[in-house]
KEDONU-30027 format. One line per 4 residues: number of its first residue (from 1); their letters; for each residue x, y, z of N, C-alpha, C, CB. Coordinates in steps of 0.02 Angstrom, whole numbers, plus 32768, in hexadecimal, padded with zeros to 4 digits. Atoms other than C-alpha are relative to their C-alpha. Glycine has a CB too. Layout:
% residues N
NUM = A = X,Y,Z,X,Y,Z,X,Y,Z,X,Y,Z | ...
% end
This chain:
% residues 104
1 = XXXX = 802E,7FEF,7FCC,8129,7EBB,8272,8024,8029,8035,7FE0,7FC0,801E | 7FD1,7FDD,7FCD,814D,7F39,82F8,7FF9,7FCC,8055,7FDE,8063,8009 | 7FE0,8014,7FC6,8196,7EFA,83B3,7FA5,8021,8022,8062,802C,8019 | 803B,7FE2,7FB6,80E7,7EE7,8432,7FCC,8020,7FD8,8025,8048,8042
5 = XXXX = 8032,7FD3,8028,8057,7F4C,8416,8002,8053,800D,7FB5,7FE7,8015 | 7FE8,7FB1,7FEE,80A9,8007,842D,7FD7,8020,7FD4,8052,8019,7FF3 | 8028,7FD2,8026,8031,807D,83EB,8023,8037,7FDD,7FD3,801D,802A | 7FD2,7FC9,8025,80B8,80FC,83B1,8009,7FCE,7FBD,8057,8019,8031
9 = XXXX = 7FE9,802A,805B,8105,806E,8344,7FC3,7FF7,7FCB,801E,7F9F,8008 | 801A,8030,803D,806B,802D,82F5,7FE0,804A,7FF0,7FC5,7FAB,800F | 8019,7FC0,8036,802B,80F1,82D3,803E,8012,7FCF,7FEA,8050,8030 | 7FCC,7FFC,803D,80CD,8113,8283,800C,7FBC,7FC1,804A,8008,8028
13 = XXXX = 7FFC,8031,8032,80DF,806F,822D,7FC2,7FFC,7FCC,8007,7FC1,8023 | 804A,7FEF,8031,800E,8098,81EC,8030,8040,7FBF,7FA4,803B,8049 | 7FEC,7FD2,8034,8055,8148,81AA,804B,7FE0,7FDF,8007,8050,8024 | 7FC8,8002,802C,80FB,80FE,815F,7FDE,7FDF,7FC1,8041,7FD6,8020
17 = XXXX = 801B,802E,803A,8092,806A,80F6,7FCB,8037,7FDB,7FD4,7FB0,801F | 8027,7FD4,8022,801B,810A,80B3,8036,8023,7FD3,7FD7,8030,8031 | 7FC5,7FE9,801E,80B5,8155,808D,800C,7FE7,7FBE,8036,7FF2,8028 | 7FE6,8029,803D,80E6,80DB,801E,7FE2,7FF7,7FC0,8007,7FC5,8012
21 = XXXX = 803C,8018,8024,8049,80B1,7FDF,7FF5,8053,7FBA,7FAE,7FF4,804F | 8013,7FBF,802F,803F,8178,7FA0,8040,8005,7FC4,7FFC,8052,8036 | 7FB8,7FF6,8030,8105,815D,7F4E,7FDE,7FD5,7FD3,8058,7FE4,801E | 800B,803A,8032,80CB,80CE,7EFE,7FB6,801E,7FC6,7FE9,7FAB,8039
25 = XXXX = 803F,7FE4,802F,8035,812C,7EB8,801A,8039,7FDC,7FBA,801A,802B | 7FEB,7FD2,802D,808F,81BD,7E71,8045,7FE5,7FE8,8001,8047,8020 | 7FBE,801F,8038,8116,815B,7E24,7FD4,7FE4,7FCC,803E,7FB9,8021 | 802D,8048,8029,807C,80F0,7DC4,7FD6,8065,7FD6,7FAA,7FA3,8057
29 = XXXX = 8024,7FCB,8021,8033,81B3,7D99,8020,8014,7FCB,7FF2,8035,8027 | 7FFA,8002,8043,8085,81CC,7CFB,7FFD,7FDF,7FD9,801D,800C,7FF1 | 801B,8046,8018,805B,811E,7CC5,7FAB,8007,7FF5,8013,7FC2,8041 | 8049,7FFF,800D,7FBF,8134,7CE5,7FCD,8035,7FDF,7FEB,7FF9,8036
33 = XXXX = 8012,7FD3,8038,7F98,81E3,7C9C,8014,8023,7FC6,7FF2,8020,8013 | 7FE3,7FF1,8053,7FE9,81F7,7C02,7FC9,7FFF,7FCD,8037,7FC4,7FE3 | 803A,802A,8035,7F5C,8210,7B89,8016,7FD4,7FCC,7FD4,8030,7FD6 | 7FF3,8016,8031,7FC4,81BC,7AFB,8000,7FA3,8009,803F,8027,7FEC
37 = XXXX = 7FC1,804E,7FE8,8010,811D,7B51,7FDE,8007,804B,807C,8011,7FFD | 801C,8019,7FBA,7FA1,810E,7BE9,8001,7F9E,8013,7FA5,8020,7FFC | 7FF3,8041,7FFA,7FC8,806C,7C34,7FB7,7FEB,8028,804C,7FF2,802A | 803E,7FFA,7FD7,7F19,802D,7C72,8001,7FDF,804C,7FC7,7FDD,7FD6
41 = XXXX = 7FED,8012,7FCD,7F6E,7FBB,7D02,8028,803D,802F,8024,7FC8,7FEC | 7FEB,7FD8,7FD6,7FC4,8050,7D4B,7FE2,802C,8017,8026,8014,7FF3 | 8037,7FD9,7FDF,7F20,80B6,7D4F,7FED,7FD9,8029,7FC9,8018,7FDA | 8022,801C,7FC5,7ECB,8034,7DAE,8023,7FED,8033,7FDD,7FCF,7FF4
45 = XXXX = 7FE3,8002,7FAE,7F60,8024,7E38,800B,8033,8005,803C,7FDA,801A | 7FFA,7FBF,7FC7,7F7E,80DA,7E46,7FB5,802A,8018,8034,8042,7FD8 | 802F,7FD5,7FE4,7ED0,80F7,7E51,7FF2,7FD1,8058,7FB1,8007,7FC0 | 8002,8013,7FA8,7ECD,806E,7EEA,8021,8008,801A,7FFD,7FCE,801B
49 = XXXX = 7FCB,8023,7FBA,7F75,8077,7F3D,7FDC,805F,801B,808A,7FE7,7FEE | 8011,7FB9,7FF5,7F27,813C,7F34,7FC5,7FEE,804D,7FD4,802B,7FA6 | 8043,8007,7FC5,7E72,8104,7F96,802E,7FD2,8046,7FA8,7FBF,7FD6 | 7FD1,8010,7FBB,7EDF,808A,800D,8021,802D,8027,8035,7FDA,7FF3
53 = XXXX = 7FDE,7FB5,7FC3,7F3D,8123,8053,7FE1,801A,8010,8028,8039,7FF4 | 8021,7FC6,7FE7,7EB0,818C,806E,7FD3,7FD1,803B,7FD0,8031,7FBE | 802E,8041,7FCF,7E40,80E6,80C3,802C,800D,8024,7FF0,7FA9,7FEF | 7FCF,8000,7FC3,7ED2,80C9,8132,8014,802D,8012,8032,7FE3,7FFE
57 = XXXX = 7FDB,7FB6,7FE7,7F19,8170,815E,7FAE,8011,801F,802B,8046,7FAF | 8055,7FE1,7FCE,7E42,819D,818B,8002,7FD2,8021,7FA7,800A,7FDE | 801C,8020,7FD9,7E31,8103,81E4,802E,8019,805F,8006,7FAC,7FDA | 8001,7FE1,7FBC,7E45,8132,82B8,8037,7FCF,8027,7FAD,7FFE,8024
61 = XXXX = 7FC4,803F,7FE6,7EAB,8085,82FA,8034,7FF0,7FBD,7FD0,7FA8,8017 | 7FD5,802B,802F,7F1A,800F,829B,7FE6,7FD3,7FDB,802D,7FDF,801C | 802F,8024,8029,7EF5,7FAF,8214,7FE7,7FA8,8025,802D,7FFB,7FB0 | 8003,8041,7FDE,7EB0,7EF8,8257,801B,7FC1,7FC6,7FAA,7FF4,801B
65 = XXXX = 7FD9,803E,8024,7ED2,7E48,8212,7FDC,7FFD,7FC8,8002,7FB6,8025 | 8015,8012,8051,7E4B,7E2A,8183,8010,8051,7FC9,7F94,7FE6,7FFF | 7FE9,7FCF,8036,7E8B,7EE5,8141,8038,7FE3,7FED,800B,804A,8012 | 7FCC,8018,8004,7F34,7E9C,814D,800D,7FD4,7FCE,800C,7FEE,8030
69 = XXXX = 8028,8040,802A,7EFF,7E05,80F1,8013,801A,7FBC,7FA0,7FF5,800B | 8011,7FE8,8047,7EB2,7E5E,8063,804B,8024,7FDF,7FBA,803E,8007 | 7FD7,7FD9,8014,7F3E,7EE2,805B,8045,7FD3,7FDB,800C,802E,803D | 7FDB,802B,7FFC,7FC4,7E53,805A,7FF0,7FE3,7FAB,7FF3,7FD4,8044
73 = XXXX = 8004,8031,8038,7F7B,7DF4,7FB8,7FF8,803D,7FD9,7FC4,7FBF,7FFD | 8009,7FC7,802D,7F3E,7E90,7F60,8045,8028,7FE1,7FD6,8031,8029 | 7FC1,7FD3,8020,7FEC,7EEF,7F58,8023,7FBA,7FEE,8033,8040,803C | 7FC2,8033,800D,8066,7E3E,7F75,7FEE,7FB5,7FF3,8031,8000,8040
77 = XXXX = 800B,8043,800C,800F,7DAB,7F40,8004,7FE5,7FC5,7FCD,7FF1,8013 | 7FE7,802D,8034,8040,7D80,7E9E,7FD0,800E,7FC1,7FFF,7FB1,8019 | 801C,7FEE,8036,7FD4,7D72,7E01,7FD3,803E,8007,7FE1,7FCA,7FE9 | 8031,7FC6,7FE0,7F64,7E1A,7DF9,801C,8032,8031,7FC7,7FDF,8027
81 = XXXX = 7FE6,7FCA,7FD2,7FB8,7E6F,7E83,8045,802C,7FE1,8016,7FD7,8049 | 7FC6,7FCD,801E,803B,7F14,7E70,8035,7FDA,7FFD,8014,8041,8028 | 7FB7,8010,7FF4,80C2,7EA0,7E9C,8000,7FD3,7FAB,8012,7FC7,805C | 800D,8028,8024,8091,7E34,7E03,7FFD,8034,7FB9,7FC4,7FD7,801A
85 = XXXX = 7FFE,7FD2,801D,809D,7EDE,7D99,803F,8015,7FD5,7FF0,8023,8028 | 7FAC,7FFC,8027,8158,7EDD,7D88,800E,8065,7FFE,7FFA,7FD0,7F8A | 7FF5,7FB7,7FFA,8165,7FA3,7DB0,8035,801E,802D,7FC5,801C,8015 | 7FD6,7FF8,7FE5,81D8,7F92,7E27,7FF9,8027,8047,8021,8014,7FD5
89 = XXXX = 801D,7FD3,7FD8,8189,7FE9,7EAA,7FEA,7FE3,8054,7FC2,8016,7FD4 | 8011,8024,7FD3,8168,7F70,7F32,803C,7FFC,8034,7FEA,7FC5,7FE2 | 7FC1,8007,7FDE,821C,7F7D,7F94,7FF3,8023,803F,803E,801C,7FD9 | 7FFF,7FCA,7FBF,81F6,7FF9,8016,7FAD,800D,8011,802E,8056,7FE9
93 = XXXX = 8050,800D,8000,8135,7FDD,800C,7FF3,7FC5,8027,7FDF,7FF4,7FB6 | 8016,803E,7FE4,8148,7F2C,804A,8020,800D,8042,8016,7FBC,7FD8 | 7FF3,7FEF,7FB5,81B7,7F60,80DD,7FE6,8022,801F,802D,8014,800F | 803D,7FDE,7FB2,8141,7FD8,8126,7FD5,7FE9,8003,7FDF,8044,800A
97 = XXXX = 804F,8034,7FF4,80AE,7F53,8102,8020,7FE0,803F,7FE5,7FB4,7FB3 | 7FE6,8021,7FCD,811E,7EE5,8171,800C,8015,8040,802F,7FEE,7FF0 | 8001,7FCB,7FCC,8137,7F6D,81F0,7FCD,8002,801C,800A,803B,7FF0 | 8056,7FFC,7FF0,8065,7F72,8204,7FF3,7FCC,804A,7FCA,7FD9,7FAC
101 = XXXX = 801D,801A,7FC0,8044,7F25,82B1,7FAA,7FDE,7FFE,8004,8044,8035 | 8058,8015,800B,7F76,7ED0,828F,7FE4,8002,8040,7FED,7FAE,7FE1 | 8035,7FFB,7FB5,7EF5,7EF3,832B,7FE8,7FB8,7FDA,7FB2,8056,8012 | 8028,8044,8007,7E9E,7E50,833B,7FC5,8010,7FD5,7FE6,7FE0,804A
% end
């Protein structure tokens, strides 16, 4: 979490976790479009960690607590989630989640 509620940090800490969110989606894009060997779990997280960057990067504030929530179990919660994928991809994705400051 960032220090207080500094509006610099938590806009940079928004665009770093998009950031990530877009690495993590084009590392999963040759997984996912290969016509031969398409992996069908790597289409359906690079097509979300894809819509998550564009939601959050359009949205105007910071993300709040029940986005936080969701975002939290969806990428790092274990069965079903990317982290639960084994892709390896979650290292520098989870530190700028953690970086994310939540508006009430």
């Amino acid at each position: 979490m960032t220090s207080g509620n500094n509006p610099r940090e938590a806009t940079a800490a928004k665009a770093e976790f998009v950031r990530q969110l877009r690495a993590a989606a084009d590392s999963l894009k040759p997984l996912a479009t290969t016509p031969v060997l398409t992996d069908p779990y790597a289409l359906m997280w690079w097509a979300l960690l894809g819509s998550m960057a564009e939601l959050i990067e359009a949205q105007d504030g910071p993300i709040n607590l029940k986005q936080r929530k969701f975002l939290r179990t969806g990428l790092f919660g274990g069965m079903g989630s990317l982290i639960d994928c084994n892709w390896h991809l979650t290292g520098d994705l989870w530190k700028a989640f953690q970086a994310l400051e939540p508006s009430s």
